[in-house]
C-alpha positions in Angstrom: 0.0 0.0 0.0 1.2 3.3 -1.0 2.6 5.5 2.4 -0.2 8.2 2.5 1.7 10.4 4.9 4.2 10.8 2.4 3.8 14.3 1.4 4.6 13.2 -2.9 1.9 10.8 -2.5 -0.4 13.2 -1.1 0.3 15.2 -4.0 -0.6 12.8 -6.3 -3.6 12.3 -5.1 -4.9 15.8 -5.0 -3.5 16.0 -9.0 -5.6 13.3 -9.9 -8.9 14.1 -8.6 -8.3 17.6 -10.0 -7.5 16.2 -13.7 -10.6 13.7 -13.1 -12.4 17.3 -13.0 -10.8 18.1 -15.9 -12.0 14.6 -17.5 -15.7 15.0 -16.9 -16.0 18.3 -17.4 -13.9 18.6 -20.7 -12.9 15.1 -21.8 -16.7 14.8 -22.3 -16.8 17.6 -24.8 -13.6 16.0 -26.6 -15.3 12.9 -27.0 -19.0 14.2 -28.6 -17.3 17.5 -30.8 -14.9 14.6 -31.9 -11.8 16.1 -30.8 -9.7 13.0 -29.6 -7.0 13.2 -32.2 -6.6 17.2 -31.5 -6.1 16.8 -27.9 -3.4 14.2 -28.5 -2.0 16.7 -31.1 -1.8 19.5 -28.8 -0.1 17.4 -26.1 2.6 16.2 -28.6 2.9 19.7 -29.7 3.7 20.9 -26.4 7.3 18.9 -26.5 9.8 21.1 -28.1 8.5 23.7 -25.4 9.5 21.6 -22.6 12.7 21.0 -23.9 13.9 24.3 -24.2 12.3 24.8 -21.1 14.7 24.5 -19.0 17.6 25.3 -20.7 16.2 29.0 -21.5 15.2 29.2 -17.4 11.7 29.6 -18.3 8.7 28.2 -16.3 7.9 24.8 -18.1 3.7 25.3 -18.4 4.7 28.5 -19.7 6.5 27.3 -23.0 4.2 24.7 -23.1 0.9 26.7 -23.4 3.6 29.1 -25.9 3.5 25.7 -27.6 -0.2 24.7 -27.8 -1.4 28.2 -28.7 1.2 28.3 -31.7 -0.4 25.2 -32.5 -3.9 25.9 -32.7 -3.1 28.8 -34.4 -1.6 26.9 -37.1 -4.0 24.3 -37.5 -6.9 27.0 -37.6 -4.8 28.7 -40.3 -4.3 25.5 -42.6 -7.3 24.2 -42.0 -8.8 27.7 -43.5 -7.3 27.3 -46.7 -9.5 24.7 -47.6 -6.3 22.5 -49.8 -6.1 20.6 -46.6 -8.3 18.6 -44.4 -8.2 18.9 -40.8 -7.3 15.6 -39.6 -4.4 15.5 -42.3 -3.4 19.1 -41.0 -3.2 17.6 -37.6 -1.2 14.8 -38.2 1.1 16.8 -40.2 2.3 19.4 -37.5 1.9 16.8 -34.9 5.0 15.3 -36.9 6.5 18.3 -37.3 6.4 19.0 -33.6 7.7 15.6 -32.1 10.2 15.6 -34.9 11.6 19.2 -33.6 11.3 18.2 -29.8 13.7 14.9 -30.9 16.3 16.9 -32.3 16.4 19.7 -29.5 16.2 16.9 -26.9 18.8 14.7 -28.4 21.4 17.1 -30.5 21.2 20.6 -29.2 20.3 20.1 -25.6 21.3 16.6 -25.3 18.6 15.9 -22.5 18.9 12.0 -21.8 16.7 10.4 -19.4 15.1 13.7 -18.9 13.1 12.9 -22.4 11.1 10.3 -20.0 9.7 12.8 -17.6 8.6 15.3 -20.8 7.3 12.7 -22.5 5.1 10.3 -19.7 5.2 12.8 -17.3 5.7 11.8 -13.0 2.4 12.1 -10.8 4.8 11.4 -7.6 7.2 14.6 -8.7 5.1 17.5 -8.6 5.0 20.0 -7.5 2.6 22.6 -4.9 2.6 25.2 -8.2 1.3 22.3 -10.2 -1.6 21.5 -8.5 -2.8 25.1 -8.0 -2.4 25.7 -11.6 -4.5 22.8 -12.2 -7.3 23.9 -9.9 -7.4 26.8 -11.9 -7.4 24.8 -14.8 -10.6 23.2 -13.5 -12.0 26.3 -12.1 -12.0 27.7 -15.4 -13.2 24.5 -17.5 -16.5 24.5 -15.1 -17.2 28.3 -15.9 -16.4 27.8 -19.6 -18.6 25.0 -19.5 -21.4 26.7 -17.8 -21.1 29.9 -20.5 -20.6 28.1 -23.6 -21.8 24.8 -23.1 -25.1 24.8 -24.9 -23.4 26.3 -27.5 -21.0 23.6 -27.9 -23.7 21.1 -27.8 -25.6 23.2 -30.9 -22.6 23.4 -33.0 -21.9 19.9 -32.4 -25.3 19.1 -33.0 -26.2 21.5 -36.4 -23.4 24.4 -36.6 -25.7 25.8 -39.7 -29.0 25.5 -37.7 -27.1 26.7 -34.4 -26.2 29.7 -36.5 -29.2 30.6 -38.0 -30.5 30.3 -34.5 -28.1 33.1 -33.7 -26.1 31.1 -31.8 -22.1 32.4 -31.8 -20.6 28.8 -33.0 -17.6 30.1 -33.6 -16.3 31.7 -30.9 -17.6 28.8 -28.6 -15.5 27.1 -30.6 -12.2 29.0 -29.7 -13.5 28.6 -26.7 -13.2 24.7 -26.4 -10.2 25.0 -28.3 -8.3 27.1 -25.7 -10.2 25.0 -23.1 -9.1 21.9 -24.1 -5.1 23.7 -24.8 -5.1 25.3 -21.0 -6.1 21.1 -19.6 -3.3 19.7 -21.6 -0.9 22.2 -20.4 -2.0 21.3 -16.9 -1.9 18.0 -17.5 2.0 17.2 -18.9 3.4 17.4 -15.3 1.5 14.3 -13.9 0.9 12.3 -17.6 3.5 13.5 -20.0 3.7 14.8 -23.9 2.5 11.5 -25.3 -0.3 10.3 -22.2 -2.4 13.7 -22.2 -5.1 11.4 -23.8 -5.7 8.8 -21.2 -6.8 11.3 -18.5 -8.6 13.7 -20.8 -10.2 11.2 -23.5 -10.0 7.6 -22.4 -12.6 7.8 -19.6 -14.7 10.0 -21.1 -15.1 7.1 -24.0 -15.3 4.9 -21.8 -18.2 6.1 -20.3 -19.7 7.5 -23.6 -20.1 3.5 -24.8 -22.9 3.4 -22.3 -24.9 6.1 -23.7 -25.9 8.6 -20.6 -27.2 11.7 -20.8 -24.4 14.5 -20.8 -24.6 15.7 -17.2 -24.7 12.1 -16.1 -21.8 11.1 -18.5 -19.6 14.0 -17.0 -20.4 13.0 -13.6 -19.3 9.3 -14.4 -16.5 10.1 -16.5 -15.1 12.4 -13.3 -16.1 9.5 -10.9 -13.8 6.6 -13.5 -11.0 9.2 -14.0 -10.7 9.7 -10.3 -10.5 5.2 -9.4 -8.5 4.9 -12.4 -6.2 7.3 -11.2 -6.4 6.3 -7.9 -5.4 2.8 -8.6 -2.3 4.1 -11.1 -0.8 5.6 -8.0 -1.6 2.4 -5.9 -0.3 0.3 -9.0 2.8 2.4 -9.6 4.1 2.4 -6.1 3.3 -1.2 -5.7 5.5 -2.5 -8.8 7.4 0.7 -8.9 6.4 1.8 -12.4 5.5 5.3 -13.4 1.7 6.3 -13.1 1.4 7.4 -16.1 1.7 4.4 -17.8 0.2 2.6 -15.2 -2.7 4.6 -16.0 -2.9 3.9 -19.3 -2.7 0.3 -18.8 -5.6 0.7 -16.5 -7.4 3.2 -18.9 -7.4 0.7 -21.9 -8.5 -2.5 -19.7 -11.7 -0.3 -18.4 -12.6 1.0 -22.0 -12.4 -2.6 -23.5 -14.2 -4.4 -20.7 -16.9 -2.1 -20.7 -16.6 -2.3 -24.7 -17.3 -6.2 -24.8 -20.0 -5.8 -21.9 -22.2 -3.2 -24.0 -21.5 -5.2 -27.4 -22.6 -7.9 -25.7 -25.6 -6.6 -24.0 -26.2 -5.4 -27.8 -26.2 -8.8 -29.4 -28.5 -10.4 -26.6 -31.1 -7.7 -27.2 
């Protein structure tokens, strides 16, 4: 059993039920506007910012979001020109990024072993900064989700019909978009570049396979975040591997299980 007195555990802890915030408020959206493969994106985009982090003394979230934003802004400008399609956009610069963050980690920087931490992050290293930055972080996804969330759901729904409703689509849509950038930035401490996804997507699709209403589906997906997380710490101090990918592990073995229970249930009915 994991020493709760220890003050890095306790730290852990808090992180996680603050992401599992994060993962019912926002990773819900991701799942129903269909913005899995951005997330991810945006998360891998965030590596050449943490590498140079430390090497030009600035604070690491703060290159990171520096990174995201840059991001966004380029996909939003490809993606305008109409000779490209989104997805394909997105998968370009998320090569583009990684490939950059390689070759500052490993030729100009040289950062070794450090590449681990950027890239799968440490929930039993943080810091007291990095849990008040994600409270914030979930602070601020609640109140965006109270202003623009039945915009979101219209746009996602019928953008045209939303629009002719009068509706303001697309600046709810900038709005999940920097949403969605500020809870990956939050999120690289405790889960890394490349594990973003498995807090803010995986339990949110999880739970979407059983078809609640949204409240209820943000209220589950907080509730599994918060035990799968729970259990990754547990796990990772147990075998002594890192909780990020103990996460994951745990992440995928809830989504299929749940997966063959509802396809199941299907057939039978």
């Amino acid at each position: 059993m994991p020493d709760l007195a220890a003050p890095y555990i306790q730290r852990g802890l808090v992180e996680i039920l603050l992401l599992a915030v994060l993962a019912g408020v926002l990773g819900t959206w991701i799942v129903l506007r269909r913005l899995p493969f951005y997330t991810h994106a945006i998360g891998t985009a965030t590596f050449p910012g943490l590498v140079v982090a430390g090497p030009w003394g600035i604070p690491a979230q703060l290159a990171a979001l520096a990174c995201a934003l840059g991001f966004g802004g380029a996909l939003e400008r490809l993606s305008r020109t109409r000779r490209m399609d989104a997805d394909a956009a997105t998968g370009l610069l998320l090569v583009a990024a990684l490939a950059i963050g390689v070759v500052l980690a490993s030729d100009v920087y040289h950062s070794g072993a450090g590449v681990d931490r950027l890239l799968f992050g440490s929930l039993i290293a943080l810091k007291p900064l990095d849990l008040w930055l994600t409270a914030v972080a979930a602070v601020a996804a609640v109140a965006f989700d109270a202003a623009a969330g039945r915009a979101w759901l219209a746009g996602g729904f019928d953008e045209d019909g939303a629009r002719a409703a009068g509706v303001r689509t697309a600046l709810a849509d900038r709005m999940l978009l920097v949403a969605v950038a500020i809870a990956v930035v939050v999120s690289l401490d405790a889960v890394g570049a490349l594990l973003v996804t498995v807090v803010l997507i995986v339990p949110a699709a999880t739970v979407r396979l059983l078809e609640p209403p949204l409240r209820t589906q943000q209220l589950a997906t907080t509730g599994l975040a918060a035990v799968e997380g729970l259990a990754a710490i547990w796990l990772a101090d147990a075998v002594d591997v890192g909780a990020g990918p103990a996460l994951a592990v745990i992440g995928a073995l809830a989504y299929a299980a749940v997966a063959v229970a509802t396809r199941r249930e299907a057939a039978i009915a």
